[in-house]
SETIFI-21143 format. One record per atom (N, C-alpha, C): x, y, z; residue number from 1. Coordinates in Angstrom, 1 decimal, decimal comma. Each point is the difference from the previous one (the first is absolute). Example, Ala and Ser with C-alpha at 12.3 -4.5 7.8 and 13.67 -1.06 7.14 Angstrom:
# residues 2
<node u="13,2" v="-5,7" w="7,8" resi="1"/>
<node u="-0,9" v="1,2" w="0,0" resi="1"/>
<node u="0,9" v="1,2" w="0,0" resi="1"/>
<node u="-0,4" v="1,1" w="-0,7" resi="2"/>
<node u="0,9" v="1,1" w="0,0" resi="2"/>
<node u="-0,8" v="1,1" w="0,8" resi="2"/>
//
This chain:
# residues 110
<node u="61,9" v="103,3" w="104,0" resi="1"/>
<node u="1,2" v="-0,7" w="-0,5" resi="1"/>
<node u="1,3" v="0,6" w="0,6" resi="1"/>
<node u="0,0" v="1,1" w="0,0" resi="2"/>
<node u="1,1" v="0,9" w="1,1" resi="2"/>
<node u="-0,2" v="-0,5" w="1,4" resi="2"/>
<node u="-0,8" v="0,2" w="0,3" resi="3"/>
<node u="0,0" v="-0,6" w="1,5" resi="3"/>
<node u="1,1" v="-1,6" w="0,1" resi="3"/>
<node u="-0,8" v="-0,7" w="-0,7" resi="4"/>
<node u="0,6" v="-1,6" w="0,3" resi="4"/>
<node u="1,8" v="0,8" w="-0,7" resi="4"/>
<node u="0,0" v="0,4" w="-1,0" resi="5"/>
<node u="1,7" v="0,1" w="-0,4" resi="5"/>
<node u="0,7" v="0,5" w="0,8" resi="5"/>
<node u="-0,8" v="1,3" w="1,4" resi="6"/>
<node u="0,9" v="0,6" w="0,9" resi="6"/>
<node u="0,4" v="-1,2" w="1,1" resi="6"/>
<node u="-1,3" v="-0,9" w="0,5" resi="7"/>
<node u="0,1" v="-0,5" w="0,5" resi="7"/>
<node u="0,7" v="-1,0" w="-0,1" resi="7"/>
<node u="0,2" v="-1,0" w="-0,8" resi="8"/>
<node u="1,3" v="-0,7" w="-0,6" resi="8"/>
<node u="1,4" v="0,6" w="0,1" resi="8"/>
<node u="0,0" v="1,4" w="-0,8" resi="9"/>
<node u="1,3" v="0,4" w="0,6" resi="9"/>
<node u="0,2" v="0,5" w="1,5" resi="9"/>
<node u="-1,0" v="-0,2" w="1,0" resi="10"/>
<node u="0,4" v="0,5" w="1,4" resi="10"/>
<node u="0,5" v="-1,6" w="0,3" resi="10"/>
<node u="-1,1" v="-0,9" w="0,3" resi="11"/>
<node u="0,7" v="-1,5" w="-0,2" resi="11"/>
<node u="1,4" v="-0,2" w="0,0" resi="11"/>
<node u="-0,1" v="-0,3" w="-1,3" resi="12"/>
<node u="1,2" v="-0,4" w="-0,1" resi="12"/>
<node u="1,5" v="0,8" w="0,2" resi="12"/>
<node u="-0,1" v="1,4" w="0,0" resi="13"/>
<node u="1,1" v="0,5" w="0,4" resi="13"/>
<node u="0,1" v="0,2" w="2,2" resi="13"/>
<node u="-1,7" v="-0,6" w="0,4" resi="14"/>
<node u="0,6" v="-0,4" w="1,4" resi="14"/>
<node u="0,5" v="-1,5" w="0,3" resi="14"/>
<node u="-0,1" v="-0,6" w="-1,3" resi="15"/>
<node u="0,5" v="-1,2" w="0,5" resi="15"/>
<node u="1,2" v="-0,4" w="-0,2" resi="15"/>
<node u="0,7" v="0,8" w="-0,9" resi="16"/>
<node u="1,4" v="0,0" w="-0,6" resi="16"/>
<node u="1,3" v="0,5" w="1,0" resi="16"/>
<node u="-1,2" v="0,8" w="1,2" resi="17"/>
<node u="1,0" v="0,3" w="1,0" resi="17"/>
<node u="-0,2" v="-0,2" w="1,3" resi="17"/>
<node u="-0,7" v="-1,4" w="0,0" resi="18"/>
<node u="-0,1" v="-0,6" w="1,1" resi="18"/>
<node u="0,7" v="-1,6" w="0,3" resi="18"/>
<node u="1,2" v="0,2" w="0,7" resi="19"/>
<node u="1,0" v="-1,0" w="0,3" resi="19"/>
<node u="-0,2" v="-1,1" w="0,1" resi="19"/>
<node u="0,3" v="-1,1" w="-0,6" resi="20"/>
<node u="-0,5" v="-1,4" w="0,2" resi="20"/>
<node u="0,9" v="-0,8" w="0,5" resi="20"/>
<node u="1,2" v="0,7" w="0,6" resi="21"/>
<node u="0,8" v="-1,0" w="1,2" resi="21"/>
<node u="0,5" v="0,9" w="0,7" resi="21"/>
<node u="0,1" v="-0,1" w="1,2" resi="22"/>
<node u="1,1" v="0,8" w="1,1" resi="22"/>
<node u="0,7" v="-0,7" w="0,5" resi="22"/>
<node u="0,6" v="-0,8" w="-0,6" resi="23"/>
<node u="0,9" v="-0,8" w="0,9" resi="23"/>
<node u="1,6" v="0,7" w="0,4" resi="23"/>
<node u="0,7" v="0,1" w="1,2" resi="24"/>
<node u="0,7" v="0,7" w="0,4" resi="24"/>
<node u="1,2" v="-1,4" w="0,0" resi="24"/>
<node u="1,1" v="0,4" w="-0,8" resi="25"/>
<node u="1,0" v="-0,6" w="-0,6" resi="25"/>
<node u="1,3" v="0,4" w="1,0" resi="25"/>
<node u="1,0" v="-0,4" w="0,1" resi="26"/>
<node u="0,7" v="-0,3" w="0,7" resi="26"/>
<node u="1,3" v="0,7" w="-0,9" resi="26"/>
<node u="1,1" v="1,1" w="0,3" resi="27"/>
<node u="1,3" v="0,5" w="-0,9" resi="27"/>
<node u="0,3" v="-1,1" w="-0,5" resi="27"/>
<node u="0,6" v="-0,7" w="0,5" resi="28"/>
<node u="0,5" v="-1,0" w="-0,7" resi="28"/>
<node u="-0,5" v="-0,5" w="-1,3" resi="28"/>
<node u="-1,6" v="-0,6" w="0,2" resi="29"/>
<node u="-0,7" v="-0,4" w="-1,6" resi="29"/>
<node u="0,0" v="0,8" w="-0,6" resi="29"/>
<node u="-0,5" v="1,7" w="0,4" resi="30"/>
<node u="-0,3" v="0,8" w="-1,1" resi="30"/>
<node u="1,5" v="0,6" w="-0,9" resi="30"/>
<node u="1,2" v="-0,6" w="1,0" resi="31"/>
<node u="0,8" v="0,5" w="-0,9" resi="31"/>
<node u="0,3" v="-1,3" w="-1,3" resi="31"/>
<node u="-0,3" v="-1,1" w="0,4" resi="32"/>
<node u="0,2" v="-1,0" w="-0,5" resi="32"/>
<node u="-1,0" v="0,1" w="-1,7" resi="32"/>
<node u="-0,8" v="0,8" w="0,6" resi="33"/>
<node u="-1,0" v="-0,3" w="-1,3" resi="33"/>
<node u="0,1" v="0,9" w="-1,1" resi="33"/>
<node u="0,4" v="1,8" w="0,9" resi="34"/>
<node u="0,7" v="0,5" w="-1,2" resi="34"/>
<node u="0,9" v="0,0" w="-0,9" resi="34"/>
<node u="1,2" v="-0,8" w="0,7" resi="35"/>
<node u="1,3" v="-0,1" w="-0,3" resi="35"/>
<node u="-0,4" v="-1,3" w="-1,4" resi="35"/>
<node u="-1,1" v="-0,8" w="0,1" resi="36"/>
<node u="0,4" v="-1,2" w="-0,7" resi="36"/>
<node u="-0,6" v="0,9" w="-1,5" resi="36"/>
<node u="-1,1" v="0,2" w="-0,2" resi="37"/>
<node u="-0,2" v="1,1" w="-1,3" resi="37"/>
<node u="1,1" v="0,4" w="-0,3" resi="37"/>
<node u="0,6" v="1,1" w="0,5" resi="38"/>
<node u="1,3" v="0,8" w="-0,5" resi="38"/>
<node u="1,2" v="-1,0" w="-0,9" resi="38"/>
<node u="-0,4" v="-1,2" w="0,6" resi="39"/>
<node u="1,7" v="-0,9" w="-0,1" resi="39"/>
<node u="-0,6" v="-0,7" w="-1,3" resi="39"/>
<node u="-1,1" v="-0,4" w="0,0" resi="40"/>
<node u="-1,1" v="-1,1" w="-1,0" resi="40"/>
<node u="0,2" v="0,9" w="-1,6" resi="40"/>
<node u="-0,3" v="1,5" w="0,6" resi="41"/>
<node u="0,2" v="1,2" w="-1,3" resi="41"/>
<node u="0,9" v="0,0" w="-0,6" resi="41"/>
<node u="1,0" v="0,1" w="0,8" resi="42"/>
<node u="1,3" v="0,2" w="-0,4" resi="42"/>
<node u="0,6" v="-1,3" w="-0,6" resi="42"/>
<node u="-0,4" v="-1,1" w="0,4" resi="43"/>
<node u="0,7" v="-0,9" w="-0,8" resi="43"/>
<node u="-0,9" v="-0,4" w="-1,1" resi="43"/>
<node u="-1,0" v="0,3" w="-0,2" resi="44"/>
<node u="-1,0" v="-0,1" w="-1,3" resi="44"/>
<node u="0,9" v="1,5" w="-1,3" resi="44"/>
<node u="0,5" v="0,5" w="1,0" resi="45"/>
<node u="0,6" v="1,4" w="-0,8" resi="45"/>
<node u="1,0" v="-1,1" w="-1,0" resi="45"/>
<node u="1,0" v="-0,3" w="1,1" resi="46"/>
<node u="1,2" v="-0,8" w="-0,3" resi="46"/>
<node u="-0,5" v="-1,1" w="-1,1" resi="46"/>
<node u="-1,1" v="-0,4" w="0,3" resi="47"/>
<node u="-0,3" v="-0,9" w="-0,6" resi="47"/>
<node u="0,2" v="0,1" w="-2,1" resi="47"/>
<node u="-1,0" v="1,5" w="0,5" resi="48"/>
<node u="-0,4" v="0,4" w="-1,1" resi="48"/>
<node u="1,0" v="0,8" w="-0,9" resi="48"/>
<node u="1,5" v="0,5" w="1,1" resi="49"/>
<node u="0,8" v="0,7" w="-1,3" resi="49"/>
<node u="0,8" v="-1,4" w="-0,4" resi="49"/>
<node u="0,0" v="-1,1" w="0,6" resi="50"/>
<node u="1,1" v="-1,0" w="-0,8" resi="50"/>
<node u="-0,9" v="-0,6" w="-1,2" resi="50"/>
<node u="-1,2" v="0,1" w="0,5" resi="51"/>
<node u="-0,9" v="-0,8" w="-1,3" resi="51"/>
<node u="0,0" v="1,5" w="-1,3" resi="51"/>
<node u="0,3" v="0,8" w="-0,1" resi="52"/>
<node u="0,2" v="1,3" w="-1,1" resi="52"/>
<node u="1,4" v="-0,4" w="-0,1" resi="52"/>
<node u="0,6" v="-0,2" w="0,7" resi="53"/>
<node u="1,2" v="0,1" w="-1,0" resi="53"/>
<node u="0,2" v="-0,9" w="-0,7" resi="53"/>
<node u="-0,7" v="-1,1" w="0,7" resi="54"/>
<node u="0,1" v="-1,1" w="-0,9" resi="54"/>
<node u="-0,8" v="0,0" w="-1,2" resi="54"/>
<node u="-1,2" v="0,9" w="-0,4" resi="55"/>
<node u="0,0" v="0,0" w="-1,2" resi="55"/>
<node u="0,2" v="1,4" w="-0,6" resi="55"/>
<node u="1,0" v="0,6" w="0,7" resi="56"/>
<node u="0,5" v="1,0" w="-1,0" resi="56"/>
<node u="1,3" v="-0,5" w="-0,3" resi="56"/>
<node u="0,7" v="-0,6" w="0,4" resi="57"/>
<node u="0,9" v="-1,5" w="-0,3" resi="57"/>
<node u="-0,4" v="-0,7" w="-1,1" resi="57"/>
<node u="-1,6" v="-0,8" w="0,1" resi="58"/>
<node u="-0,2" v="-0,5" w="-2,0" resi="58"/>
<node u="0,0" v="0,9" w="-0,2" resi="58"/>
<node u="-0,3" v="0,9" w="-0,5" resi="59"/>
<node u="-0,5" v="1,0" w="-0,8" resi="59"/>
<node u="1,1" v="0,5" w="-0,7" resi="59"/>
<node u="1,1" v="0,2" w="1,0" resi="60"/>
<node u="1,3" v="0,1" w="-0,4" resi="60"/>
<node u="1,1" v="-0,8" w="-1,1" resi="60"/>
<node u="-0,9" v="-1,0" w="0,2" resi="61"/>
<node u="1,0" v="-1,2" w="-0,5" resi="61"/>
<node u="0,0" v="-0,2" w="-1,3" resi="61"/>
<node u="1,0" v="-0,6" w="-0,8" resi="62"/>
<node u="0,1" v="-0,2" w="-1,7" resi="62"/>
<node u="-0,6" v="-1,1" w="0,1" resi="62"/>
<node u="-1,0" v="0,1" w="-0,7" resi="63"/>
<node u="-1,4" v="-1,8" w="0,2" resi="63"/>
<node u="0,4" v="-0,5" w="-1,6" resi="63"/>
<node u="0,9" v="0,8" w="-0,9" resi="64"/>
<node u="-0,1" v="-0,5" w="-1,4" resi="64"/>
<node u="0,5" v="-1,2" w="-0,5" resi="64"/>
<node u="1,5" v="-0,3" w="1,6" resi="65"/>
<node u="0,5" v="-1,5" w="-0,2" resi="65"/>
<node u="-0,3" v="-1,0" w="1,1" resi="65"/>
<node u="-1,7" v="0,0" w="0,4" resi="66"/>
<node u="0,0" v="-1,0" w="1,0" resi="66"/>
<node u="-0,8" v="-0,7" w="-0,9" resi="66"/>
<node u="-0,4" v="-1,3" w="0,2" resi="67"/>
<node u="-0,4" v="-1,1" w="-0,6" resi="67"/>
<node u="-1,8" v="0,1" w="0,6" resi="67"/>
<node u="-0,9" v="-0,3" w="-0,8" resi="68"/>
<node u="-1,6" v="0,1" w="0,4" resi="68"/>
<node u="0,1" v="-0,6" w="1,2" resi="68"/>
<node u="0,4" v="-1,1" w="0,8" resi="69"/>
<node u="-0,6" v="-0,3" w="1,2" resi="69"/>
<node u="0,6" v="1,1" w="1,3" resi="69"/>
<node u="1,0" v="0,6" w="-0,9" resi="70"/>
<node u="0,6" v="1,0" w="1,5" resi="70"/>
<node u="-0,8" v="1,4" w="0,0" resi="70"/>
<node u="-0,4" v="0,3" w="-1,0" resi="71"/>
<node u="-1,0" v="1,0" w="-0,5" resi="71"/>
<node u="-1,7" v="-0,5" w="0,8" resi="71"/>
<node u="0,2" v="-1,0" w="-0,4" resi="72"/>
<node u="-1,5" v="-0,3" w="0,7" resi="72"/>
<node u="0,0" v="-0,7" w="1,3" resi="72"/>
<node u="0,8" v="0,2" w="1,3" resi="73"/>
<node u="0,6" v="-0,1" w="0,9" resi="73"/>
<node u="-0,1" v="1,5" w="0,6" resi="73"/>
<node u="0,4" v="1,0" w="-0,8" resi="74"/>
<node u="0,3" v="1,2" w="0,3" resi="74"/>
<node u="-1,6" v="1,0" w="-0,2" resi="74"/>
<node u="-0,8" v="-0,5" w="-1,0" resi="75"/>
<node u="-0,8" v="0,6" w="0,4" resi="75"/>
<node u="-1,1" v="-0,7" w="0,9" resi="75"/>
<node u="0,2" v="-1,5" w="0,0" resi="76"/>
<node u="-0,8" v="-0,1" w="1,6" resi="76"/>
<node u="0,6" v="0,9" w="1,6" resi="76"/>
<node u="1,4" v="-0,2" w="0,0" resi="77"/>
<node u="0,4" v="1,0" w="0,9" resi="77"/>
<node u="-0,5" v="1,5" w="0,3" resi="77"/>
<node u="-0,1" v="0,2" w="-1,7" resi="78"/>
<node u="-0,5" v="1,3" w="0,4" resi="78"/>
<node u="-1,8" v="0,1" w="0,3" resi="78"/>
<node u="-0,6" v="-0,6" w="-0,6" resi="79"/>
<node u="-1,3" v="-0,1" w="0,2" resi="79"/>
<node u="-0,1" v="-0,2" w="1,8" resi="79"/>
<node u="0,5" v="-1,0" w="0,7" resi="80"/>
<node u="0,3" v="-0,2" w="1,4" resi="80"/>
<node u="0,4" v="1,4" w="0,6" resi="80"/>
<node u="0,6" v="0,5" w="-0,2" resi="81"/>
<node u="0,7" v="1,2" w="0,7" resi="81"/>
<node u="-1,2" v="1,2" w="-0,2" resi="81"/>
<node u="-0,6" v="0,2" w="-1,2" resi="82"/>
<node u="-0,6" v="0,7" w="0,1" resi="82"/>
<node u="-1,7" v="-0,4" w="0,6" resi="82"/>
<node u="-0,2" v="-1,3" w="0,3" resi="83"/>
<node u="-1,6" v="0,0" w="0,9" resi="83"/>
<node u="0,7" v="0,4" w="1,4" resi="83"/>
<node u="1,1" v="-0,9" w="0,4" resi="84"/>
<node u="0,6" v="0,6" w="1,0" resi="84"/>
<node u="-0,1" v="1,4" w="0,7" resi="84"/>
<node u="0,4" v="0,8" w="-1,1" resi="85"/>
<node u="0,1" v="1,3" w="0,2" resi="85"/>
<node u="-1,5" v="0,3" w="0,0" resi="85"/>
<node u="-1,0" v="-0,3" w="-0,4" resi="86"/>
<node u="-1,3" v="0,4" w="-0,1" resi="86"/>
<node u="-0,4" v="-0,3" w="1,4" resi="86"/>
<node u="0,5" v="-1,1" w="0,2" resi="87"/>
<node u="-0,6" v="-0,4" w="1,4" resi="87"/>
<node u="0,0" v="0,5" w="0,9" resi="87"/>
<node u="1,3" v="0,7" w="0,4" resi="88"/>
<node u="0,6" v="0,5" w="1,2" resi="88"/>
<node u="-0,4" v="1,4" w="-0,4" resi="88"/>
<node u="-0,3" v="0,9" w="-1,2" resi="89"/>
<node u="-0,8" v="1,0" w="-0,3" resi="89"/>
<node u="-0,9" v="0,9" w="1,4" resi="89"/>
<node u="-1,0" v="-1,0" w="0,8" resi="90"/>
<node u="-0,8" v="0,2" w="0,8" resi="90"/>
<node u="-1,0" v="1,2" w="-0,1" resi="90"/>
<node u="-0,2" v="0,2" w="-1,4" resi="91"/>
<node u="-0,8" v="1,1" w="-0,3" resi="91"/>
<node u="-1,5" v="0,1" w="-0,4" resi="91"/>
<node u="-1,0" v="1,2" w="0,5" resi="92"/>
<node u="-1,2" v="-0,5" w="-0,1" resi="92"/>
<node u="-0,2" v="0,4" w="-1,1" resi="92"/>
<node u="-1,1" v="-0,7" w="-1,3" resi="93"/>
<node u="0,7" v="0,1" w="-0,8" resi="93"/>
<node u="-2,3" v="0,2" w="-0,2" resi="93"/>
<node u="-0,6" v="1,0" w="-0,7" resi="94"/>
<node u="-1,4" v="0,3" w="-0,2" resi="94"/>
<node u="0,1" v="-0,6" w="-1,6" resi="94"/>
<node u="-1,2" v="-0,5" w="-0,4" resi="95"/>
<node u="-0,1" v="0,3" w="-1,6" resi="95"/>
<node u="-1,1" v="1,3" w="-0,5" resi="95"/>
<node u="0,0" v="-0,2" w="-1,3" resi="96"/>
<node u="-0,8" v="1,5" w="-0,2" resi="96"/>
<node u="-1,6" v="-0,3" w="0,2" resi="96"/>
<node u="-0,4" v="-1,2" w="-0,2" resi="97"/>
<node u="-1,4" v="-0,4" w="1,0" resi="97"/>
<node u="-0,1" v="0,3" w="1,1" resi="97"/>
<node u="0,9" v="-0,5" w="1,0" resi="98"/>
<node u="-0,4" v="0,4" w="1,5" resi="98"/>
<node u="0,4" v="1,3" w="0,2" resi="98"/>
<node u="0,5" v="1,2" w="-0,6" resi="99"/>
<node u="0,1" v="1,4" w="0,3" resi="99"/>
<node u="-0,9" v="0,0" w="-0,6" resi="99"/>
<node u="-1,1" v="0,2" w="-1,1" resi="100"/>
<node u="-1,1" v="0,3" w="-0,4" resi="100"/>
<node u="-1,2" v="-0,6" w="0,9" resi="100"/>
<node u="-0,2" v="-1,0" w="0,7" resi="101"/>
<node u="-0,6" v="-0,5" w="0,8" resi="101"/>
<node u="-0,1" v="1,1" w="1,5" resi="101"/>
<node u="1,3" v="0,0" w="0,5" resi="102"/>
<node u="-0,1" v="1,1" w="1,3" resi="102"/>
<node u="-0,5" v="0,8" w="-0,6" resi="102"/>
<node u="0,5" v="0,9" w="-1,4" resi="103"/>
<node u="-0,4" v="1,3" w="0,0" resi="103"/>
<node u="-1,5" v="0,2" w="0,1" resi="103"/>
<node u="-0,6" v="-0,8" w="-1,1" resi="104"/>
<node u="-1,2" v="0,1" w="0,2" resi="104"/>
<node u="-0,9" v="-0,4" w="0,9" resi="104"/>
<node u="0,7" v="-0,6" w="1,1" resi="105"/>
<node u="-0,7" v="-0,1" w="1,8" resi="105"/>
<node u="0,6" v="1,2" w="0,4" resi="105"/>
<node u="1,0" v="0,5" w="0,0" resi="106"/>
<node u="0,4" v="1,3" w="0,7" resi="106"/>
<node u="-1,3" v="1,2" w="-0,1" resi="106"/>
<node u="-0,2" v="0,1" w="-1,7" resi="107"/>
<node u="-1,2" v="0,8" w="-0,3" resi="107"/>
<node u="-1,3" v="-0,2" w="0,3" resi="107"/>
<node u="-0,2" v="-1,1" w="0,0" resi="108"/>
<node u="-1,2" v="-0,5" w="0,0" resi="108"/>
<node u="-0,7" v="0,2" w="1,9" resi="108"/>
<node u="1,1" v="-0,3" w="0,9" resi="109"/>
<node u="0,1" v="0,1" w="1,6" resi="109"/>
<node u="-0,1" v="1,3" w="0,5" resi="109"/>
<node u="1,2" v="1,2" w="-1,0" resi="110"/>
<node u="0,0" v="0,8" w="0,2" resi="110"/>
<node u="-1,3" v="1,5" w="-0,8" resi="110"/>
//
């Protein structure tokens, strides 16, 4: 059973570092390609501090003389703003199943 788990781990950590394109790109694209991430980030940034202010803006606000439909206007807004914000999050996100799942392959392999 050691044998096959060493051999799995030789596998796959030679395959992980074996290149699956070489294609030789040109200055020009490769600057093209880094630059657009950077600019995509940054305006997802932008994105993301106008959508906070805007609900630290409700949150701020006297809701005790607005009428039910502007209240329930306001928290659709807010509900919107915050999947929004979830969205643009980009985070990997495990549950406590699948860390319990690796662990007990980690042990189990190792």
């Amino acid at each position: 059973m050691k044998k096959i788990a060493i051999i799995f781990i030789k596998l796959s950590l030679m395959m992980s570092f074996i290149p699956f394109q070489l294609n030789a790109q040109t200055a020009s694209v490769a600057t093209e390609t880094t630059s657009t991430p950077t600019e995509s980030k940054a305006a997802a940034a932008a994105a993301a501090n106008v959508m906070l202010a805007r609900l630290n803006e409700i949150k701020a606000m006297d809701k005790s003389n607005l009428t039910s439909s502007d209240k329930k206007e306001l928290r659709k807004e807010v509900k919107a703003l915050r999947t929004n914000l979830k969205e643009n999050g980009n985070g990997v996100y495990l549950s406590v199943g699948a860390i319990i799942i690796i662990i007990l392959l980690l042990v189990i392999l190792l």
